[in-house]
C-alpha positions as CSV (number, residue, x, y, z in Angstrom):
1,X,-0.7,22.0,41.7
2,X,0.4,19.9,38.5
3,X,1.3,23.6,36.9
4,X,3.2,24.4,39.8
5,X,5.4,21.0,39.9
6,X,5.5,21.6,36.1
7,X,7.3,25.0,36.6
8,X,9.4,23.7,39.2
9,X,10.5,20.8,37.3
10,X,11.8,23.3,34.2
11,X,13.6,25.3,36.7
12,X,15.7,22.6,37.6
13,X,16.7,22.1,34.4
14,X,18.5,25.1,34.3
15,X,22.0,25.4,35.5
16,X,22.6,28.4,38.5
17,X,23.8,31.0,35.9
18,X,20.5,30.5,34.0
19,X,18.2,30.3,36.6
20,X,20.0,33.9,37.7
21,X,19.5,35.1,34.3
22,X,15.6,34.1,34.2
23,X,15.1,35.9,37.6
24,X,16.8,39.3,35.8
25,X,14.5,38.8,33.1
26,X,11.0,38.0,35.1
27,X,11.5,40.3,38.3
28,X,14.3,42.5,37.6
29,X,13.1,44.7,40.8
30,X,13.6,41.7,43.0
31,X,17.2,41.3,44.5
32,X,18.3,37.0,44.3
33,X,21.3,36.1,46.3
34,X,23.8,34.9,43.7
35,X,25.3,32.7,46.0
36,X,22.6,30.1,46.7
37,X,22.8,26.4,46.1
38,X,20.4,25.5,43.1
39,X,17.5,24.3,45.4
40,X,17.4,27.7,47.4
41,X,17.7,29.5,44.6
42,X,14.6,27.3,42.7
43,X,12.8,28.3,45.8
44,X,13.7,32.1,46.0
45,X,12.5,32.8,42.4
46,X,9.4,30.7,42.2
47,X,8.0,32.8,45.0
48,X,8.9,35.7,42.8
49,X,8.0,34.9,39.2
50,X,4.1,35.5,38.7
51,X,2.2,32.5,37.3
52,X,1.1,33.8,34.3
53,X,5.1,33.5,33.2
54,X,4.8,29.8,34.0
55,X,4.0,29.0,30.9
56,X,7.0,30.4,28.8
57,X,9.4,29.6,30.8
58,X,8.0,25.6,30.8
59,X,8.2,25.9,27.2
60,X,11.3,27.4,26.3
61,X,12.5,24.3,28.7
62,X,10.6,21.7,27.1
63,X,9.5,22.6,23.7
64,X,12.8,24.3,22.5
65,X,14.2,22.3,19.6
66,X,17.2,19.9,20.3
67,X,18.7,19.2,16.8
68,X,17.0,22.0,14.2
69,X,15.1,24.9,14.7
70,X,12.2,25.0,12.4
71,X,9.8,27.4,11.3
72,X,7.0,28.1,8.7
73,X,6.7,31.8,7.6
74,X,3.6,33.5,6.5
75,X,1.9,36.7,6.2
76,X,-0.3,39.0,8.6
77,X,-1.2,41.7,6.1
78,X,-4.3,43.8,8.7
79,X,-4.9,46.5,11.2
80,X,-4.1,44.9,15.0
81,X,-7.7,44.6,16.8
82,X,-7.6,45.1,20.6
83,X,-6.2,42.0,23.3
84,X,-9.6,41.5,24.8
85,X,-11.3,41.0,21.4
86,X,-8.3,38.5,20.2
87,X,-8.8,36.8,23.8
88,X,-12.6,36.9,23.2
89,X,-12.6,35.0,19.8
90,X,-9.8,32.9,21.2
91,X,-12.8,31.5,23.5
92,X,-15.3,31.2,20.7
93,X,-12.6,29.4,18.8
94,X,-12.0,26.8,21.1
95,X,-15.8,26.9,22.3
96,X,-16.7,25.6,18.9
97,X,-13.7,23.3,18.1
98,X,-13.7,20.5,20.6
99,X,-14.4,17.3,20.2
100,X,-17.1,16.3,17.9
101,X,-20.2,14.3,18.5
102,X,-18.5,10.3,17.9
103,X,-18.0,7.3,19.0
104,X,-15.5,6.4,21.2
105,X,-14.0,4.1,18.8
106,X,-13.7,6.6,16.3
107,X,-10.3,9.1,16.1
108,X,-11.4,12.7,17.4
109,X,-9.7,15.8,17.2
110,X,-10.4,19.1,19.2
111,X,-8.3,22.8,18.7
112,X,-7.3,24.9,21.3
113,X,-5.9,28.8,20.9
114,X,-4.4,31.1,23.7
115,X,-2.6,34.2,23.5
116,X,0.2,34.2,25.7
117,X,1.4,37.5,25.3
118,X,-0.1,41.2,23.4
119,X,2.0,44.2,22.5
120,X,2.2,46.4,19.4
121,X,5.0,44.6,18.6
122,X,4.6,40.8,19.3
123,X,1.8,38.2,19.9
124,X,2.3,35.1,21.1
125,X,0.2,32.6,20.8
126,X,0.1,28.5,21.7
127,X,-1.7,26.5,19.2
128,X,-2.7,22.9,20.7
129,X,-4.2,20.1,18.4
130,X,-5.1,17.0,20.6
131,X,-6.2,13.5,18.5
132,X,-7.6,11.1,20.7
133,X,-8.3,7.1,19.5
134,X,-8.4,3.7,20.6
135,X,-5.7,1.5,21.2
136,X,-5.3,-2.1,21.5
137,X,-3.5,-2.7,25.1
138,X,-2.1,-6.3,24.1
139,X,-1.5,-6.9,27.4
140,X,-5.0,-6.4,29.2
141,X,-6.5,-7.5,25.7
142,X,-8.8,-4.8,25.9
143,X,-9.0,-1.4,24.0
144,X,-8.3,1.8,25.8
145,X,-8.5,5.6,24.7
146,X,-5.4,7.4,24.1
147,X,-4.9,10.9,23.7
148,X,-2.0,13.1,21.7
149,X,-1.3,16.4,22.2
150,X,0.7,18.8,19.9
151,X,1.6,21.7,21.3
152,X,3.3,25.2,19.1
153,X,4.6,28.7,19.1
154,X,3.3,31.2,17.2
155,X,4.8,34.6,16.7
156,X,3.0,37.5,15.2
157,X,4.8,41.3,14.3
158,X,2.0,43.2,13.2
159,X,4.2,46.3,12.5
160,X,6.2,43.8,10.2
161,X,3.7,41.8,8.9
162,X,5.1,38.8,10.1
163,X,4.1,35.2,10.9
164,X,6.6,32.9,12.8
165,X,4.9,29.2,13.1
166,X,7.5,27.1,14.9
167,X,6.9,23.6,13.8
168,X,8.4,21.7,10.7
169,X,5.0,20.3,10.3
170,X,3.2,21.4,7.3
171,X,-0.2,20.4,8.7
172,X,0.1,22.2,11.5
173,X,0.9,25.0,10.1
174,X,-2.1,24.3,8.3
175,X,-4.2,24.1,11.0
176,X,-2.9,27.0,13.1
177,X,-2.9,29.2,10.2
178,X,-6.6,28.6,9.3
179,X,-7.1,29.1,13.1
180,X,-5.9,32.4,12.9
181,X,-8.2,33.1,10.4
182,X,-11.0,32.4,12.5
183,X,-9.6,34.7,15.0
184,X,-8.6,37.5,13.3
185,X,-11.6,37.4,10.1
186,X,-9.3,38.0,7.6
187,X,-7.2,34.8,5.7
188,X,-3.5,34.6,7.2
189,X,-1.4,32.9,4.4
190,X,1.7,31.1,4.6
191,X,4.8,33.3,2.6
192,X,5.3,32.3,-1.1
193,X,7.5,32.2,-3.3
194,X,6.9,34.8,-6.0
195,X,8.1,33.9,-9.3
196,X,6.2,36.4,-11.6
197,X,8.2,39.1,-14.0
198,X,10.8,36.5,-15.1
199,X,11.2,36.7,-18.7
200,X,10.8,33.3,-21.2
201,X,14.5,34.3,-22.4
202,X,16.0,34.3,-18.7
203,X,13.9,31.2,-18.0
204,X,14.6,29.0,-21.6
205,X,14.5,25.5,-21.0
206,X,13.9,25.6,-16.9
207,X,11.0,26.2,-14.9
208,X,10.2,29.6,-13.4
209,X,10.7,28.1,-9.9
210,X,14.1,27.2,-10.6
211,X,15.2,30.1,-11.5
212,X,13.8,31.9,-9.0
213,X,15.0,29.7,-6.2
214,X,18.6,30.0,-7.5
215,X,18.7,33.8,-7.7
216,X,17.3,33.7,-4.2
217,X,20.4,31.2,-3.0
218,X,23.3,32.6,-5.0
219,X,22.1,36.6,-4.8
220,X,19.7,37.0,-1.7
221,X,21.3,34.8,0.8
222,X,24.8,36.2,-0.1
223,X,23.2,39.2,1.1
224,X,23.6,37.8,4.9
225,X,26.1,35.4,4.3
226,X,28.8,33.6,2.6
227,X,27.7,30.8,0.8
228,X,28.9,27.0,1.6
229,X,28.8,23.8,0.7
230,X,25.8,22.5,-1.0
231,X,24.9,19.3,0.8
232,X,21.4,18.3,-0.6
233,X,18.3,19.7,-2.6
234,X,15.1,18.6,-3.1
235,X,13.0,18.3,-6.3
236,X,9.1,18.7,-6.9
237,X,7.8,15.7,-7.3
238,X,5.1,15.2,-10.5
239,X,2.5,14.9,-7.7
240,X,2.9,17.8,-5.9
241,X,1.3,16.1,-3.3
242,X,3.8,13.8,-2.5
243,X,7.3,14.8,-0.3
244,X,9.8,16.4,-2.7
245,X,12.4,14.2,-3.5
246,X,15.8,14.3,-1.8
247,X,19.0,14.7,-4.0
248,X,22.3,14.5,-2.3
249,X,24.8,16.9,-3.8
250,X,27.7,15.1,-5.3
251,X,30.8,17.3,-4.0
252,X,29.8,20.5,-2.4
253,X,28.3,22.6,-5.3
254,X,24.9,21.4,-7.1
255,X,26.5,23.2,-10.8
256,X,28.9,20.3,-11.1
257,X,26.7,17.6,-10.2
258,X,25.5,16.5,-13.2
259,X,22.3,14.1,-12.5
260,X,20.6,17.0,-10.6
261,X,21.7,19.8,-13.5
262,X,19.9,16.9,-16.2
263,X,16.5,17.5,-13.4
264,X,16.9,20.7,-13.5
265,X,17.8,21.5,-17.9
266,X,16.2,18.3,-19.6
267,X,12.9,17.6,-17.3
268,X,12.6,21.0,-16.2
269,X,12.1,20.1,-12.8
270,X,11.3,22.5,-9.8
271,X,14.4,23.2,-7.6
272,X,12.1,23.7,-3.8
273,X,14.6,23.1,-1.3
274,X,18.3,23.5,-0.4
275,X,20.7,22.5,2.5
276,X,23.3,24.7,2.8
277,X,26.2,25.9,4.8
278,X,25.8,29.6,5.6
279,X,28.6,31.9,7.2
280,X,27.7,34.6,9.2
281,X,29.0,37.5,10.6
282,X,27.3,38.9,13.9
283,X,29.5,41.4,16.1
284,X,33.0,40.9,13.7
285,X,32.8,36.8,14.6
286,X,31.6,34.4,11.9
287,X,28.9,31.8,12.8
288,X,28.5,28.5,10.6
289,X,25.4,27.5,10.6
290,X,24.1,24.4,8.8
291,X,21.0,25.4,7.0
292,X,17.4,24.2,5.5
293,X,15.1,25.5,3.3
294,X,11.9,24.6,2.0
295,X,11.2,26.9,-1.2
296,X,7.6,25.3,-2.2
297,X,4.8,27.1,-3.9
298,X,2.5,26.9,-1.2
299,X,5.2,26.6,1.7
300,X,8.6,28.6,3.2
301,X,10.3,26.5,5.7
302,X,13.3,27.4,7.9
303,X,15.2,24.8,9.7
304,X,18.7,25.7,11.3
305,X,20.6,23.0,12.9
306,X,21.3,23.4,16.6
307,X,24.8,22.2,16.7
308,X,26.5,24.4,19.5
309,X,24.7,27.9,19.4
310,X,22.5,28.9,22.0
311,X,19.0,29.4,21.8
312,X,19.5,33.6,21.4
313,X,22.0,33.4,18.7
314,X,19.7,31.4,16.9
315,X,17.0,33.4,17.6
316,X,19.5,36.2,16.0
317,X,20.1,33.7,12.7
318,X,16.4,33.0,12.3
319,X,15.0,36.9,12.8
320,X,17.7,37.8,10.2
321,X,16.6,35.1,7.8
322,X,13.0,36.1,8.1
323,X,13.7,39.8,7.4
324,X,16.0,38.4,4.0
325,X,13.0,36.1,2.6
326,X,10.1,38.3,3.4
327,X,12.4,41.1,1.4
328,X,13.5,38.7,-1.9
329,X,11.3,35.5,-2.1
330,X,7.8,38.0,-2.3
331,X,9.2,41.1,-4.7
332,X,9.1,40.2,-8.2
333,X,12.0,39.4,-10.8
334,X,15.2,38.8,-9.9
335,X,17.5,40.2,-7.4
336,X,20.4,39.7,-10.6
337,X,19.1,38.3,-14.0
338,X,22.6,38.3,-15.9
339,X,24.5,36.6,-13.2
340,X,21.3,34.1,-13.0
341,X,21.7,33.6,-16.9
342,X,25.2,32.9,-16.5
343,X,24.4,30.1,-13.5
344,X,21.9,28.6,-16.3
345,X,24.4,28.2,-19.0
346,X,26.2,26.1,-16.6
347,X,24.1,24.3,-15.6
348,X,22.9,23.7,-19.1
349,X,26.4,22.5,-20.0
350,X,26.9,20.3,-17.0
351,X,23.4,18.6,-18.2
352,X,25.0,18.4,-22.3
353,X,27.9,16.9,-21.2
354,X,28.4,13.4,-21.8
355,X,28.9,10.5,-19.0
């Protein structure tokens, strides 16, 4: 019943022309009278839609990102195994990562992993980490046992070799990622940045990150794009442990500004993440998009801003982003080492020149 009022509740957050476009999707077979009022035509198509598309529908209602759409990318380098083995070890997974054996007043944590949908093509998958603690209710002076769900996406292309984990949260992509490992046997790794085959003479006085994240802005995004204004970058920390640090970009392009060229000449600091206006072109009309990337070691993060796009075009930004950085961040080298060197110099000049 709570399912049910659930999936009621997220069809009425749909205006009539999407609620018509959801019942051409779900049950194309089934004719809807286009000119029902909204509460007839809520009724009409949840006696249509089976239940097992509940679920997706609920969360592109709820879970779909308000201000930025963000990702984590990784890899899924095997053979597909069958749907009722992946369902099978789905069970076992969550069979053996409950709660553990403590005390109430201790925090707990349990996993959870279904697979929504299975095709050649695409997985889907909800990941659900739930912490529950005590809490101090002030006003009954007593403590009480709260719990919090997280709830994600997870999009698989096996034919691709794809990973799409849609949370900006690096531990759950964490998590989710070492769950899929326990379901599939084989390690599922986040996407990396590959900074090998870069010569000591291209690099000189910067780090091989740098230069490598560079190329990727200047030559491999220009590949889908025209390049904006360059609002804010962020810098490796000395503990890598710790958040990179935040930069903003004085005037719109980070080879003028010169306190983040002397970061990036004298102290040889690793350039790991960008914001970035991005033009592009879909169907002869140019799309702005605000842009964020996270170009760490051990993470690749994708976060486009909402603004006024709907959901599908930025489904379209995101799948062509993914296809760019799978293609340039992994190969080795550089997409264009004497335009790089030239982007160096400059920046080494910026850095010489005096206050």
């Amino acid at each position: 019943m709570k399912d049910n009022l659930t999936f009621l509740h997220a069809l009425s957050k749909n205006s009539n022309s999407e609620l018509k476009k959801i019942a051409e999707k779900y049950t194309p077979s089934v004719k809807i009278d286009p000119n029902a009022g909204k509460p007839k035509l809520i009724q009409d198509i949840a006696l249509t839609i089976p239940e097992s598309h509940y679920e997706k529908i609920i969360d592109k209602t709820f879970n779909t990102p308000k201000t930025r759409h963000m990702t984590h990318l990784a890899r899924f380098d095997m053979s597909l195994i069958s749907e009722e083995a992946i369902t099978e070890q789905c069970e076992t997974f969550n069979d053996t990562h409950g709660y553990s054996d403590l005390p109430e007043y201790q925090t707990n944590k349990k996993e959870h992993m279904e697979l929504i949908e299975y095709s050649e093509e695409e997985l889907t998958f909800y990941y659900t980490v739930t912490t529950r603690k005590p809490e101090f209710d002030s006003d009954s002076m007593e403590s009480r046992t709260i719990t919090y769900p997280k709830k994600i996406k997870i999009l698989i292309k096996p034919a691709e070799n794809k990973v799409s984990v849609f949370s900006g949260d690096r531990d759950l992509m964490n998590y989710s990622l070492t769950a899929l490992t326990n379901i599939f046997g084989k390690a599922i790794t986040p996407l990396t940045l590959n900074s090998t085959g870069i010569s000591e003479v291209v690099k000189g006085s910067f780090s091989f990150h740098t230069v490598k994240t560079i190329d990727f802005i200047y030559h491999g995004l220009s590949r889908i794009g025209r390049i904006g204004a360059i609002t804010e970058i962020d810098l490796e920390t000395p503990s890598k442990s710790k958040k990179p640090q935040k930069v903003k970009v004085q005037g719109d392009d980070l080879l003028e500004d010169k306190s983040i060229c002397d970061y990036l000449f004298f102290h040889a600091r690793n350039l790991v993440g960008v914001k970035i206006d991005l033009k592009f072109m879909i169907e002869e009309v140019e799309h702005k998009i605000n842009l964020e990337l996270s170009l760490r070691e051990d993470r690749v993060r994708v976060g486009i801003k909402r603004d006024k796009h709907p959901l599908e075009r930025i489904t379209t930004f995101y799948n062509v982003l993914e296809d760019n950085m799978h293609t340039y961040l992994r190969q080795p080298g550089l997409i264009n080492e004497s335009r790089v060197m030239e982007i160096l110099e400059k920046i080494r000049k910026t850095a010489m020149t005096r206050s």
